[in-house]
C-alpha positions in Angstrom: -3.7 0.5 -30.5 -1.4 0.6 -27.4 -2.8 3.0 -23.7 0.4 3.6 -22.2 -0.1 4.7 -18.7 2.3 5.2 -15.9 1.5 4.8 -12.4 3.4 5.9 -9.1 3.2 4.5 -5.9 5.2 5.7 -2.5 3.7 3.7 0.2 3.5 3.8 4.0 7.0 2.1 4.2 8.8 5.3 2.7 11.2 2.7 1.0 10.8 5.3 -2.0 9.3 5.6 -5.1 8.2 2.9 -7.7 6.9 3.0 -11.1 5.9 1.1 -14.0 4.4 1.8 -17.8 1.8 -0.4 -19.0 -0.2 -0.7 -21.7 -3.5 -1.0 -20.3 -5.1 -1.5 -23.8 -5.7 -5.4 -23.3 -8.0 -7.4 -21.0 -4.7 -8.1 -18.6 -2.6 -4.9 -18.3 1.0 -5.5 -19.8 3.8 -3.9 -18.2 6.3 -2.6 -20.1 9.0 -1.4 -17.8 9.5 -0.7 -14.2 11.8 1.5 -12.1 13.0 2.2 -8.7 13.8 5.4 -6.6 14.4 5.4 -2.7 14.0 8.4 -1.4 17.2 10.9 -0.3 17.7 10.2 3.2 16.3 13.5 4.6 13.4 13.6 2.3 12.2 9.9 4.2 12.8 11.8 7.4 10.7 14.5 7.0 8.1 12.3 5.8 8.0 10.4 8.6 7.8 13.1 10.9 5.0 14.7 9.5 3.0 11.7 9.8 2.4 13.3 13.4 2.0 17.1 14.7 5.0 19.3 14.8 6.1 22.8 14.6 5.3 24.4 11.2 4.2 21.1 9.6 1.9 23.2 7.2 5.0 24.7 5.3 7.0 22.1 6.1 4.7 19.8 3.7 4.6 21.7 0.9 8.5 22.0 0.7 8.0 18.3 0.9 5.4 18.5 -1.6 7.3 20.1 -4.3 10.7 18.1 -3.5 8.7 14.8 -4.1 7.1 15.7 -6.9 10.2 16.6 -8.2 11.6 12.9 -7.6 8.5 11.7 -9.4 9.0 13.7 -12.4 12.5 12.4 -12.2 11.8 8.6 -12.0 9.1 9.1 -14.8 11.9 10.4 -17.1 14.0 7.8 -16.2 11.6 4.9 -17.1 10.7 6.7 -20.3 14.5 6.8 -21.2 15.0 3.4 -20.1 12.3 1.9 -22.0 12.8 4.1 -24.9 9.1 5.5 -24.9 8.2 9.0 -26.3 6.2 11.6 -24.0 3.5 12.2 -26.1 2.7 8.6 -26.7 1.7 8.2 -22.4 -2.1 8.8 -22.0 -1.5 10.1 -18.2 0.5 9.4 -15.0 -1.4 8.4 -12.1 0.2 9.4 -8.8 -1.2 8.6 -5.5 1.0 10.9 -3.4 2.7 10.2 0.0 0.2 9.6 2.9 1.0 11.5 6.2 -2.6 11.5 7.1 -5.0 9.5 7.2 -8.2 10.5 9.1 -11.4 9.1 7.4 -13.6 9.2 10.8 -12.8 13.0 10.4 -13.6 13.1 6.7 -10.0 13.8 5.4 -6.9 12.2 4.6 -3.7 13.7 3.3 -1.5 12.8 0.0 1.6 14.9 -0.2 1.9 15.8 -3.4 2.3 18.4 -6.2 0.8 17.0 -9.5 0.6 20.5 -11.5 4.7 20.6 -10.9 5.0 16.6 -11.9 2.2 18.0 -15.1 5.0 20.8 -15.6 8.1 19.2 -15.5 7.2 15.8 -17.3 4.3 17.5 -20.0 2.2 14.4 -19.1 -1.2 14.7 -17.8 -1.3 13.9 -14.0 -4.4 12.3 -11.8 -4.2 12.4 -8.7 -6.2 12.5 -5.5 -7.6 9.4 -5.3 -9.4 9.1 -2.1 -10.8 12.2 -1.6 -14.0 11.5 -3.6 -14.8 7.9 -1.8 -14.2 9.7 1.5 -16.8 12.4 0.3 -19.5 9.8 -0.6 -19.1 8.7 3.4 -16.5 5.8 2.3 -12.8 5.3 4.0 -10.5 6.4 1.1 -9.1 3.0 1.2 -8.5 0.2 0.3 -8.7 1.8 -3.6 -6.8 -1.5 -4.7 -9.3 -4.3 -4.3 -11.3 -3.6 -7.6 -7.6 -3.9 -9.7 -7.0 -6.8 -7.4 -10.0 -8.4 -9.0 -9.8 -7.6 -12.5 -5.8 -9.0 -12.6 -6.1 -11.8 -10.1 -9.2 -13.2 -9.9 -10.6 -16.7 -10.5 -13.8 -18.7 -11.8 -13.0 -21.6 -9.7 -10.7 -20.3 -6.8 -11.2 -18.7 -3.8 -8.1 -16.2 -3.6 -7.1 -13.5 -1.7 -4.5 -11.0 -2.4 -2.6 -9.8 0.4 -0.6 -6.6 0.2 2.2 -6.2 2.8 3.1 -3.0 2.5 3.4 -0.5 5.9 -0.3 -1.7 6.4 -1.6 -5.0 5.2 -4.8 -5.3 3.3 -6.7 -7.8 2.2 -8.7 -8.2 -1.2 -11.3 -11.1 -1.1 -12.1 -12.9 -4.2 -14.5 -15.5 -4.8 -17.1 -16.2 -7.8 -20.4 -16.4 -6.1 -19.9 -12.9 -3.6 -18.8 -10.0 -4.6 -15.3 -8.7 -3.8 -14.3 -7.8 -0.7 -11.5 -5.9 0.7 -10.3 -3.8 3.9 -7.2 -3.0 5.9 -6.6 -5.4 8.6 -3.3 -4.2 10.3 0.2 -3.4 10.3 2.7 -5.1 8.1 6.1 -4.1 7.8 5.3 -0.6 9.4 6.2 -1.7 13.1 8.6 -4.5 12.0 10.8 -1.8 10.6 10.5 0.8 13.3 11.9 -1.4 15.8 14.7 -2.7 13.6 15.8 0.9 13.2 15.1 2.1 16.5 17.7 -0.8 17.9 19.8 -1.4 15.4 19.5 1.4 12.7 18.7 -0.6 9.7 15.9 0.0 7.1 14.2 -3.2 7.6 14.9 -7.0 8.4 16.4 -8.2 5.3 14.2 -11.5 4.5 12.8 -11.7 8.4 15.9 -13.2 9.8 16.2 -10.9 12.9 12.5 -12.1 13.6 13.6 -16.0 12.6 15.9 -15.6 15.6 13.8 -14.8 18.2 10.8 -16.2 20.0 7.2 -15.0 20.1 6.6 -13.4 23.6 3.0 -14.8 23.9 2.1 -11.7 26.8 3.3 -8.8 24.0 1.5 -10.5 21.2 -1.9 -10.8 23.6 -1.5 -7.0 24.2 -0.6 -5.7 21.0 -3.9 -7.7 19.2 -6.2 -6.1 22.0 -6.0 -2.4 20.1 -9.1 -2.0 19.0 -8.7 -1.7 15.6 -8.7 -5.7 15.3 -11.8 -6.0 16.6 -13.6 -3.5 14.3 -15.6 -4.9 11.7 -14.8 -3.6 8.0 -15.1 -1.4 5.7 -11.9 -0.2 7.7 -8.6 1.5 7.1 -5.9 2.3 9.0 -2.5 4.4 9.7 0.5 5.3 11.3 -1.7 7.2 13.3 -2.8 3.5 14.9 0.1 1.5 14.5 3.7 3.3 15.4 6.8 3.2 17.2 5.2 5.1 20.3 2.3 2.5 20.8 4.9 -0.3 20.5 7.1 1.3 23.3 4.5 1.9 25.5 3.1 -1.9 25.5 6.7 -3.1 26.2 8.1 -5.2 29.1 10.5 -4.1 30.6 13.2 -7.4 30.4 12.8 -8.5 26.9 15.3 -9.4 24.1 15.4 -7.0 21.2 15.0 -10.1 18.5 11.8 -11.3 20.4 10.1 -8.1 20.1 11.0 -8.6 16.6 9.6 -11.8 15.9 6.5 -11.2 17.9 5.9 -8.3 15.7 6.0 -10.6 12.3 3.7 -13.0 14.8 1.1 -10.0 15.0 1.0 -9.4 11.0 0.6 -13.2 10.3 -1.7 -13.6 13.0 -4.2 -10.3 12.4 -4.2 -11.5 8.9 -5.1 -14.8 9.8 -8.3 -13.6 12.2 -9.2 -11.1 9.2 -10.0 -13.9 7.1 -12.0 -16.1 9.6 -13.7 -13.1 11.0 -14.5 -12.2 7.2 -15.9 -16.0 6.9 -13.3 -17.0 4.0 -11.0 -20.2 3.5 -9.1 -18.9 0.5 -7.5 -21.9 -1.9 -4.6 -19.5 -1.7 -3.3 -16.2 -1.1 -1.3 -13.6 -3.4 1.2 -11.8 -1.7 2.1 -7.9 -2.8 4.1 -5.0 -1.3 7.4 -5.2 0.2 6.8 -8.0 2.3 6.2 -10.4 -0.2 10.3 -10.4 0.2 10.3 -11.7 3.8 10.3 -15.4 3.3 10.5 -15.8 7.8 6.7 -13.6 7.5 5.4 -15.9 4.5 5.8 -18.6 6.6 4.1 -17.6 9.5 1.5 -16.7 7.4 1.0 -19.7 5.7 0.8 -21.9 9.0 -1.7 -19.4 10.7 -4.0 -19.6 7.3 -3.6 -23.1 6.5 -3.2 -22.6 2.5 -0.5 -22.0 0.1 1.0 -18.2 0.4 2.9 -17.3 -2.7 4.3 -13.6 -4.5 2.0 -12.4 -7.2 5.1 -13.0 -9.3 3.3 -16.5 -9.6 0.5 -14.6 -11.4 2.9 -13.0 -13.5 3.2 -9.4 -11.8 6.2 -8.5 -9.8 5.1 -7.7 -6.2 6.6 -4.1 -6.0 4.2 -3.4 -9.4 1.5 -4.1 -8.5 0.3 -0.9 -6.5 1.7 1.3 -9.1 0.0 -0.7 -11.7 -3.3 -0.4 -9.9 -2.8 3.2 -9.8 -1.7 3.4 -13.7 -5.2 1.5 -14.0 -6.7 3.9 -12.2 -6.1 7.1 -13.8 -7.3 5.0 -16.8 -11.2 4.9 -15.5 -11.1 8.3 -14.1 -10.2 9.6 -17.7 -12.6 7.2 -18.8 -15.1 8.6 -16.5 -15.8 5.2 -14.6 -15.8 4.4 -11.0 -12.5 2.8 -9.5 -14.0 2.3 -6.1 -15.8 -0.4 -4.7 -18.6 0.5 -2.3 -18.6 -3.1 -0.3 -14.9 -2.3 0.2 -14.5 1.2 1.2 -18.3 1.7 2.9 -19.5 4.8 0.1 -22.8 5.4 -0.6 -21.8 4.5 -4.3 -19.6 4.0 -7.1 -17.4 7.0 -8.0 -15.2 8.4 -10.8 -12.2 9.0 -8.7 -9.0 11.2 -8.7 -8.8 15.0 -10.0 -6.9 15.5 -13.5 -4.2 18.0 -14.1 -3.7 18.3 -18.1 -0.6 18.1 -19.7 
């Protein structure tokens, strides 16, 4: 008998919405269809800006709120139409909500979201709230990925890890004699796109080639790898409230060409990565790339000479590299229905496994 899930995923990038149904009744999940949203130009705007303080941010997030679970609901009617799948044959939807927030040595983080309106409008039973429960049991929150990572990827007589590039970059370790490990180690494409819309207005840098033109100003790369956060040791996690367009400004000389700043800013990803995984003590046989920047061929490249091993897309493994998040999170509502734990307490730093996520019936 088929488990047809659905999971959402809207990431740190605000590149929009993705989502995929899979049929999470076999060993491997099997995705059956896959679909796309961005988000409606003022909607990304206002998420963005209430990744930081502002005037009358707590109403302002709830209008944001409802509007994106709105887009949710949407996107989950379009893959059921496209894929010709009926409503009452999907077990739940699991939906990990925008973050604006994340603040785990405070003990909170923030998900927009609204899942009783996404429960309303779709008649499909929602979980959602992922991190709160890891974060109660003195953990981060996040990485909530690494234990999918595992069960999909992993290898009897590799040593992998899986790499997800999306606004943050995170690492999964996986090897058969440890158990696995996983933790933030950085920015990704969150800084890399700033600056290309800051000077030039674009979403991001199509493939890397603004960075493939410039040159890696060896001073800004020394600066921007002395924040703090490199040095910490994991479990870790980390935000826009770390890594943004105002911290880049303020480390900026002042005589330097636009498409340097660029590519020193793919040199900081590829390089933070690299130090993650000798700090961590791991030579991986290869590394699976996720997330949006599994598209930027300029940043797979400077990441596979700074680790020294084959860097591929998990589309080698068979999964897309936009699904996978959304799968994990499909997977996810899975074990919380199921009442098992979906984090990983070497990952995240909580005093135990937990059943994670809170369920909003259909």
């Amino acid at each position: 008998m088929s488990a047809l899930y659905i999971g959402l995923m809207s990431g740190t990038s605000l590149d929009g919405v993705d989502a995929v149904l899979a049929d999470l009744a076999f060993p491997r999940p099997q995705v059956e269809g896959h679909a796309h949203l961005a988000f409606p130009t003022t909607l990304r705007a206002e998420l963005q800006t209430l990744c930081s303080s502002g005037d009358d941010e707590i109403h302002r997030s709830q209008v944001a709120a409802i509007e994106l679970a709105r887009l949710y609901a949407q996107l989950v009617h379009a893959l059921l139409n496209q894929t010709g799948t009926a409503t009452a044959s999907i077990k739940a939807i699991g939906c990990h909500g925008q973050t604006i927030r994340h603040m785990p040595a405070h003990g909170y983080t923030v998900q927009l979201n609204a899942p009783a309106i996404l429960a309303e409008e779709t008649g499909i039973c929602v979980v959602s709230d992922f991190r709160a429960r890891d974060l109660a049991a003195g953990g981060q929150g996040a990485p909530l990925v690494p234990a999918f990572h595992a069960s999909l990827f992993g290898s009897k007589d590799r040593a992998r890890a899986v790499l997800n590039l999306g606004g943050m970059a995170n690492l999964t370790l996986l090897e058969s004699t440890r158990p696995v490990r996983g933790f933030d180690c950085g920015p990704a494409n969150v800084l890399m796109d700033a600056w290309i819309a800051h000077r030039r207005g674009l979403d991001y840098d199509r493939d890397g080639a603004w960075a493939a033109g410039g040159q890696v100003d060896a001073a800004l790369l020394e600066r921007l790898l002395a924040h703090p956060f490199f040095a910490a040791l994991p479990p870790k996690s980390c935000g826009r409230e770390q890594f943004n367009l105002e911290w880049l400004l303020e480390l900026l000389p002042e005589q330097i060409r636009d498409e340097d700043v660029q590519a020193t800013l793919a040199e900081l990803t590829a390089q933070s990565v690299a130090d993650a995984l000798r700090t961590a003590g791991f030579c991986p046989d290869d590394v699976a790339v996720c997330g949006g920047g599994a598209f930027n061929h300029h940043l797979l490249q400077r990441l596979a000479l700074h680790i020294g091993c084959p860097v591929m897309s998990t589309a080698a493994e068979g999964v897309p590299p936009e699904q996978v998040e959304a799968l994990a999170f499909a997977w996810l509502a899975q074990r919380t229905l199921n009442r098992e734990p979906g984090n990983l307490p070497e990952v995240t730093g909580a005093r135990g496994m937990r059943v994670l996520g809170a369920v909003w019936p259909a």
